[in-house]
C-alpha positions in Angstrom: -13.2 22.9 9.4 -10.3 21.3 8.2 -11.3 17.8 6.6 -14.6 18.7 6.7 -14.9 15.4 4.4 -13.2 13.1 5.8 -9.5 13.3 7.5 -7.7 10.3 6.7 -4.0 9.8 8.9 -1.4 7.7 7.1 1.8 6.4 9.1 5.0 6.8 7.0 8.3 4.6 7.0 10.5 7.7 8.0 12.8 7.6 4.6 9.9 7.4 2.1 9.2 10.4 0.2 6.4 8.9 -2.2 3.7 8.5 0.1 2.8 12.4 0.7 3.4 13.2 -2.6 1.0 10.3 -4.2 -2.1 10.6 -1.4 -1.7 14.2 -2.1 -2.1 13.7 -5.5 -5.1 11.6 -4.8 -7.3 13.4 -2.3 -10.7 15.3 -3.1 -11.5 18.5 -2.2 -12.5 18.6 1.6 -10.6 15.5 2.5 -7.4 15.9 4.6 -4.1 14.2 5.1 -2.0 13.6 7.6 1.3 11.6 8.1 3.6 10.9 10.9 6.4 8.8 10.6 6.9 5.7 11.8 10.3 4.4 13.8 12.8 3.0 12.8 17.1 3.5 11.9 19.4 2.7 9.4 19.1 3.6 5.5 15.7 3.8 4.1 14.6 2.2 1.1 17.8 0.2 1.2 17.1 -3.8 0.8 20.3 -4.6 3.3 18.7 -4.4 6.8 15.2 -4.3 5.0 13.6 -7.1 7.4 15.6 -5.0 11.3 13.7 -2.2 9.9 10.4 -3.7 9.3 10.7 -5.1 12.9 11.9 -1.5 14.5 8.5 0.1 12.9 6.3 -2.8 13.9 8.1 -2.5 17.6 6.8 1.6 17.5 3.7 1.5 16.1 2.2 1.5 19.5 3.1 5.2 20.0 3.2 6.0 16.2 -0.9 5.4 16.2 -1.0 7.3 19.4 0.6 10.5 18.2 -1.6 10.2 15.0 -5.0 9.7 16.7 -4.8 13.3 18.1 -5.8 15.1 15.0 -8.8 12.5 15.3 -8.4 10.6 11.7 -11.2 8.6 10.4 -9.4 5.7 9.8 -5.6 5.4 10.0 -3.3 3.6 7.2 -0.2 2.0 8.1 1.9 3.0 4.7 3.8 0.2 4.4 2.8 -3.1 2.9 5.9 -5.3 4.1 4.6 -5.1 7.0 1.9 -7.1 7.0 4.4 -9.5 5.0 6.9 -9.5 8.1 3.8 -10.3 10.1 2.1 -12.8 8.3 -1.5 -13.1 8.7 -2.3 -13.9 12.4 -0.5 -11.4 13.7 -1.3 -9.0 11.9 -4.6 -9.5 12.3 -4.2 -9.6 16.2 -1.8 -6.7 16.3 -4.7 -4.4 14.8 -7.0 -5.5 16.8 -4.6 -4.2 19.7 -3.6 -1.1 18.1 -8.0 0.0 17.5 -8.7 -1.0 21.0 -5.6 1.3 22.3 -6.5 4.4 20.3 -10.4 4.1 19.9 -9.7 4.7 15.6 -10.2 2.4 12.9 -6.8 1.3 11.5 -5.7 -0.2 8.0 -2.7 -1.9 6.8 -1.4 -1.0 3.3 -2.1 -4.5 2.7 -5.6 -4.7 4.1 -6.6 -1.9 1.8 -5.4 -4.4 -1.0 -7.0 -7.2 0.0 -10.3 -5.4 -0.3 -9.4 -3.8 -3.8 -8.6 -7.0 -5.5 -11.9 -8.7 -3.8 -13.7 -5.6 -5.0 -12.1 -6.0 -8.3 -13.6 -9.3 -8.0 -10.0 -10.5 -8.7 -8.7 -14.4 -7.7 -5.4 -14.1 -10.1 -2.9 -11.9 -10.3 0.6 -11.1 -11.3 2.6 -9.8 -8.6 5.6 -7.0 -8.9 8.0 -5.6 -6.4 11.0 -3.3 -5.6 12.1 -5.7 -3.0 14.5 -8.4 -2.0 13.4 -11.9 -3.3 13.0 -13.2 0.2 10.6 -10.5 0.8 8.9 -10.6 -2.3 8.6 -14.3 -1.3 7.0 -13.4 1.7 4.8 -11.1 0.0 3.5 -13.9 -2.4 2.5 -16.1 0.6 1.1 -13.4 2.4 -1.1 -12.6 -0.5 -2.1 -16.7 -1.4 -2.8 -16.7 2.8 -5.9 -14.6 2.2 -7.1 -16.7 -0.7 -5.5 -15.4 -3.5 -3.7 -17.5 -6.1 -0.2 -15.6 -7.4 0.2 -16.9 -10.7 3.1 -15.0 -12.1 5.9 -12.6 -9.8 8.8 -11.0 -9.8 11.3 -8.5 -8.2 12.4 -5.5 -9.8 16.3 -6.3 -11.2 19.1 -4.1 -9.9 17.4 -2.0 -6.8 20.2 -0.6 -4.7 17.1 1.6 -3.0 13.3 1.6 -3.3 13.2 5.3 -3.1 15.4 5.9 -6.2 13.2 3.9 -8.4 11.0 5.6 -11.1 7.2 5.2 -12.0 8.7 4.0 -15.8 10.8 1.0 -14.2 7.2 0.2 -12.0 5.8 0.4 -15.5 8.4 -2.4 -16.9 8.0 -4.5 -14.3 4.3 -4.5 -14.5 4.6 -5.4 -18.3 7.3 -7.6 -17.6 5.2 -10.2 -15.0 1.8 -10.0 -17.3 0.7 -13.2 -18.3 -2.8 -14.6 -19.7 -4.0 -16.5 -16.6 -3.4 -13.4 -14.6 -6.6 -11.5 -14.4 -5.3 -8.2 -12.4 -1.2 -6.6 -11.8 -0.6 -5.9 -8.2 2.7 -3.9 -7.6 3.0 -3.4 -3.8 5.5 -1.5 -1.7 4.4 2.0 -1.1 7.8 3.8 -1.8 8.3 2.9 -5.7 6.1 5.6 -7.7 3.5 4.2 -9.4 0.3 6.2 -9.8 2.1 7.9 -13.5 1.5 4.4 -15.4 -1.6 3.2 -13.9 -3.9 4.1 -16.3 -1.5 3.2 -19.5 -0.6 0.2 -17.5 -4.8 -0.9 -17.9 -5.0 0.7 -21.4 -1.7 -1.3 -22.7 -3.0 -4.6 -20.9 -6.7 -4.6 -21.0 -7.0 -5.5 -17.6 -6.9 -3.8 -13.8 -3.8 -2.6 -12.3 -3.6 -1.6 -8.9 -0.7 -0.8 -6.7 -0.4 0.0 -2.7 -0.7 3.4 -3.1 -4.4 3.5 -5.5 -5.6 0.9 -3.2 -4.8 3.0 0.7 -6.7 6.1 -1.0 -9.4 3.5 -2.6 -10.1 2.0 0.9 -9.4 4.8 3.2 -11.7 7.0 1.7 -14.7 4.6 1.0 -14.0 3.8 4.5 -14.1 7.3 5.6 -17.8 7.7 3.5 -15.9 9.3 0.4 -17.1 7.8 -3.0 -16.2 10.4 -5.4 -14.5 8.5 -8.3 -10.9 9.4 -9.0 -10.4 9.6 -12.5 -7.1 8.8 -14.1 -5.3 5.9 -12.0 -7.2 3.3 -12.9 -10.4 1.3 -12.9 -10.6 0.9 -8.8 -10.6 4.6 -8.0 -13.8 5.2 -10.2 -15.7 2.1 -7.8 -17.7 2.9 -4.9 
Protein backbone atom coordinates (compact mmCIF):
# COMPACT_ATOMS: atom_id res chain seq x y z
CA UNK A 1 0.00 0.00 0.00
CA UNK A 2 1.27 3.21 -0.81
CA UNK A 3 2.20 5.19 2.46
CA UNK A 4 1.95 2.29 4.35
CA UNK A 5 3.72 4.58 7.07
CA UNK A 6 2.09 7.41 7.12
CA UNK A 7 0.85 9.72 3.93
CA UNK A 8 1.38 13.11 4.75
CA UNK A 9 -0.53 15.84 1.97
CA UNK A 10 1.20 19.33 1.75
CA UNK A 11 -0.65 22.27 -0.07
CA UNK A 12 1.82 24.26 -2.35
CA UNK A 13 1.76 28.12 -3.30
CA UNK A 14 1.44 27.20 -7.16
CA UNK A 15 5.02 29.01 -8.24
CA UNK A 16 7.15 27.31 -5.57
CA UNK A 17 9.41 24.70 -6.63
CA UNK A 18 11.25 24.06 -3.21
CA UNK A 19 8.72 22.47 -1.33
CA UNK A 20 8.57 18.90 -3.36
CA UNK A 21 12.04 18.82 -3.75
CA UNK A 22 12.91 19.44 0.19
CA UNK A 23 9.91 17.03 1.72
CA UNK A 24 11.15 14.71 -0.76
CA UNK A 25 14.45 14.90 0.48
CA UNK A 26 13.17 14.40 3.90
CA UNK A 27 10.73 11.50 3.89
CA UNK A 28 11.46 7.90 5.29
CA UNK A 29 10.97 4.94 3.61
CA UNK A 30 7.11 4.02 3.70
CA UNK A 31 5.93 7.51 4.16
CA UNK A 32 4.31 9.34 1.18
CA UNK A 33 3.83 12.72 -0.22
CA UNK A 34 1.46 14.50 -1.71
CA UNK A 35 1.01 18.22 -2.99
CA UNK A 36 -1.62 20.10 -4.73
CA UNK A 37 -1.33 23.56 -5.35
CA UNK A 38 -2.93 26.17 -3.85
CA UNK A 39 -4.79 29.29 -5.82
CA UNK A 40 -3.69 32.04 -6.60
CA UNK A 41 -2.41 34.63 -9.87
CA UNK A 42 0.25 36.87 -10.65
CA UNK A 43 4.14 36.15 -10.31
CA UNK A 44 5.20 33.77 -7.72
CA UNK A 45 7.85 34.36 -5.34
CA UNK A 46 7.82 37.98 -6.49
CA UNK A 47 7.52 40.48 -3.20
CA UNK A 48 5.29 43.06 -5.49
CA UNK A 49 1.65 41.77 -5.01
CA UNK A 50 3.08 39.37 -2.19
CA UNK A 51 0.24 40.27 0.35
CA UNK A 52 -3.14 39.88 -3.12
CA UNK A 53 -1.51 36.61 -3.37
CA UNK A 54 -1.44 35.54 0.15
CA UNK A 55 -5.20 36.64 0.27
CA UNK A 56 -6.15 34.72 -3.19
CA UNK A 57 -4.65 31.33 -1.54
CA UNK A 58 -6.32 31.94 1.78
CA UNK A 59 -9.70 32.71 -0.30
CA UNK A 60 -9.17 28.85 -1.98
CA UNK A 61 -8.12 26.92 0.59
CA UNK A 62 -11.61 25.73 1.10
CA UNK A 63 -11.47 23.66 -2.10
CA UNK A 64 -7.55 23.23 -2.07
CA UNK A 65 -8.03 20.90 1.36
CA UNK A 66 -10.91 19.30 -0.37
CA UNK A 67 -9.18 18.10 -3.47
CA UNK A 68 -6.20 17.01 -1.05
CA UNK A 69 -8.30 14.96 1.40
CA UNK A 70 -9.15 12.36 -1.29
CA UNK A 71 -5.96 10.49 -1.24
CA UNK A 72 -6.85 10.40 2.70
CA UNK A 73 -3.59 12.22 4.26
CA UNK A 74 -2.89 11.88 7.79
CA UNK A 75 -2.47 15.33 8.48
CA UNK A 76 -2.35 17.99 5.88
CA UNK A 77 0.37 21.03 5.85
CA UNK A 78 -0.54 24.21 4.44
CA UNK A 79 3.19 25.13 2.83
CA UNK A 80 3.28 28.45 3.31
CA UNK A 81 4.14 30.27 6.43
CA UNK A 82 3.00 33.91 5.40
CA UNK A 83 0.01 32.79 5.72
CA UNK A 84 -0.50 32.51 9.08
CA UNK A 85 1.31 35.97 9.13
CA UNK A 86 -1.46 37.57 6.75
CA UNK A 87 -3.87 35.99 9.24
CA UNK A 88 -2.64 36.76 12.40
CA UNK A 89 -3.38 34.50 15.20
CA UNK A 90 -7.29 34.47 15.72
CA UNK A 91 -8.01 33.75 12.47
CA UNK A 92 -5.98 31.50 11.82
CA UNK A 93 -6.70 29.61 14.49
CA UNK A 94 -10.54 29.81 13.57
CA UNK A 95 -10.00 29.25 9.92
CA UNK A 96 -8.49 25.66 10.86
CA UNK A 97 -10.77 24.85 12.87
CA UNK A 98 -13.28 25.40 9.74
CA UNK A 99 -11.13 23.86 7.34
CA UNK A 100 -10.80 20.12 9.92
CA UNK A 101 -14.44 20.21 10.44
CA UNK A 102 -15.07 20.47 6.49
CA UNK A 103 -12.78 17.73 5.49
CA UNK A 104 -12.80 15.32 8.58
CA UNK A 105 -8.43 15.53 8.35
CA UNK A 106 -6.16 17.07 10.74
CA UNK A 107 -4.53 20.25 9.19
CA UNK A 108 -1.28 22.24 9.96
CA UNK A 109 -0.07 25.51 9.07
CA UNK A 110 3.63 25.91 8.13
CA UNK A 111 3.66 28.04 10.97
CA UNK A 112 1.92 25.75 13.47
CA UNK A 113 4.52 23.10 12.73
CA UNK A 114 7.09 25.90 13.97
CA UNK A 115 5.49 26.86 16.78
CA UNK A 116 5.74 23.30 18.18
CA UNK A 117 9.48 22.96 17.00
CA UNK A 118 10.75 25.89 18.84
CA UNK A 119 8.55 24.86 22.03
CA UNK A 120 10.04 21.41 21.61
CA UNK A 121 13.35 22.92 21.24
CA UNK A 122 12.39 24.37 24.40
CA UNK A 123 13.33 27.67 22.75
CA UNK A 124 11.87 31.39 24.18
CA UNK A 125 14.58 33.52 21.87
CA UNK A 126 15.35 33.55 18.68
CA UNK A 127 16.79 35.35 15.73
CA UNK A 128 14.49 35.64 12.96
CA UNK A 129 15.49 35.54 8.90
CA UNK A 130 13.42 36.01 5.81
CA UNK A 131 13.34 36.35 1.98
CA UNK A 132 10.48 38.67 2.35
CA UNK A 133 9.37 42.22 2.18
CA UNK A 134 9.98 44.22 5.48
CA UNK A 135 6.39 44.77 6.06
CA UNK A 136 5.88 41.08 5.96
CA UNK A 137 8.76 40.21 7.77
CA UNK A 138 7.20 42.67 10.27
CA UNK A 139 4.24 40.83 10.32
CA UNK A 140 6.05 37.67 10.72
CA UNK A 141 7.88 39.01 13.95
CA UNK A 142 4.49 39.82 15.59
CA UNK A 143 3.04 36.77 14.58
CA UNK A 144 5.79 34.84 16.21
CA UNK A 145 5.99 37.23 19.68
CA UNK A 146 1.73 36.58 19.56
CA UNK A 147 2.34 32.97 20.49
CA UNK A 148 4.82 33.84 23.24
CA UNK A 149 7.90 34.13 21.72
CA UNK A 150 10.37 36.99 22.18
CA UNK A 151 12.23 37.93 18.59
CA UNK A 152 15.36 39.31 19.76
CA UNK A 153 17.27 39.94 16.60
CA UNK A 154 15.54 39.95 12.61
CA UNK A 155 16.15 40.68 9.36
CA UNK A 156 15.14 40.46 5.58
CA UNK A 157 17.21 39.08 3.14
CA UNK A 158 18.88 42.32 1.02
CA UNK A 159 18.16 42.50 -2.74
CA UNK A 160 15.33 39.68 -3.34
CA UNK A 161 13.68 40.40 -6.71
CA UNK A 162 12.04 36.67 -6.15
CA UNK A 163 12.00 34.12 -3.29
CA UNK A 164 12.28 31.30 -5.68
CA UNK A 165 15.63 32.49 -7.20
CA UNK A 166 17.29 32.58 -3.91
CA UNK A 167 19.98 29.96 -2.96
CA UNK A 168 20.47 27.77 0.24
CA UNK A 169 24.20 29.76 0.61
CA UNK A 170 22.40 33.30 0.78
CA UNK A 171 19.78 31.43 3.53
CA UNK A 172 23.14 30.47 5.05
CA UNK A 173 24.32 34.41 5.21
CA UNK A 174 21.38 35.54 6.42
CA UNK A 175 21.24 33.02 9.19
CA UNK A 176 24.94 34.13 10.18
CA UNK A 177 24.09 37.52 9.57
CA UNK A 178 20.96 37.91 12.38
CA UNK A 179 23.02 35.57 15.12
CA UNK A 180 23.42 37.26 18.22
CA UNK A 181 24.21 36.04 21.94
CA UNK A 182 20.80 36.52 23.52
CA UNK A 183 19.31 34.46 20.72
CA UNK A 184 19.09 30.97 21.82
CA UNK A 185 17.69 29.27 18.36
CA UNK A 186 17.70 30.80 14.19
CA UNK A 187 14.40 30.59 12.67
CA UNK A 188 14.40 31.24 8.83
CA UNK A 189 10.78 30.99 7.64
CA UNK A 190 9.18 31.07 4.21
CA UNK A 191 9.00 27.71 2.61
CA UNK A 192 10.32 28.69 -0.93
CA UNK A 193 13.98 29.93 -0.06
CA UNK A 194 16.20 26.48 0.11
CA UNK A 195 17.43 25.84 3.21
CA UNK A 196 17.80 22.26 4.35
CA UNK A 197 21.80 22.39 2.50
CA UNK A 198 23.17 24.64 5.57
CA UNK A 199 21.17 23.40 8.33
CA UNK A 200 23.45 21.31 9.86
CA UNK A 201 26.70 23.66 9.22
CA UNK A 202 24.41 26.49 10.20
CA UNK A 203 24.25 24.45 14.09
CA UNK A 204 27.88 23.29 13.82
CA UNK A 205 29.25 27.05 12.91
CA UNK A 206 26.82 28.53 15.64
CA UNK A 207 26.62 26.10 18.43
CA UNK A 208 23.09 26.32 18.67
CA UNK A 209 19.59 24.99 16.90
CA UNK A 210 18.60 26.13 13.54
CA UNK A 211 15.38 25.36 12.15
CA UNK A 212 13.59 26.64 9.09
CA UNK A 213 9.88 26.06 7.69
CA UNK A 214 10.70 23.35 5.77
CA UNK A 215 12.73 20.93 8.81
CA UNK A 216 9.94 21.89 11.04
CA UNK A 217 6.47 20.74 8.44
CA UNK A 218 8.41 17.27 8.03
CA UNK A 219 9.37 17.42 12.03
CA UNK A 220 5.64 17.95 12.87
CA UNK A 221 3.88 16.20 10.15
CA UNK A 222 5.45 13.15 10.71
CA UNK A 223 5.52 12.93 14.59
CA UNK A 224 1.94 13.88 14.00
CA UNK A 225 1.37 11.08 11.56
CA UNK A 226 3.17 8.48 14.38
CA UNK A 227 6.66 8.67 12.54
CA UNK A 228 9.60 9.09 14.94
CA UNK A 229 12.44 7.86 12.92
CA UNK A 230 15.25 10.64 13.45
CA UNK A 231 16.40 12.36 10.35
CA UNK A 232 19.95 12.70 10.47
CA UNK A 233 21.69 15.52 8.79
CA UNK A 234 19.34 18.85 9.04
CA UNK A 235 19.72 19.53 12.26
CA UNK A 236 19.10 18.83 15.95
CA UNK A 237 14.98 18.81 15.69
CA UNK A 238 14.71 16.06 13.05
CA UNK A 239 16.69 13.59 15.45
CA UNK A 240 13.73 14.53 18.47
CA UNK A 241 10.78 12.44 18.89
Amino acid sequence: MIGWRARLGFLVPPGNPTVETEMIELAPQGVSLHFHRMMARGIGGALDGQRERNQMMIDHLPDSIELLAMVNPSIIVIAHTATSYHLGRERETALLAQLQEASGVRIVTAFGAVSQALRRLEVKRLALGAPYSREVTLEGKAHLESHGFEVVNFANLPGVTNIYDETAERAYGLARNIDCEAAQAIFLTGTGMPTLPVLEALEHDLGKPVISSASAMMWHALRSAGVRQPIPGYGRLLTLE
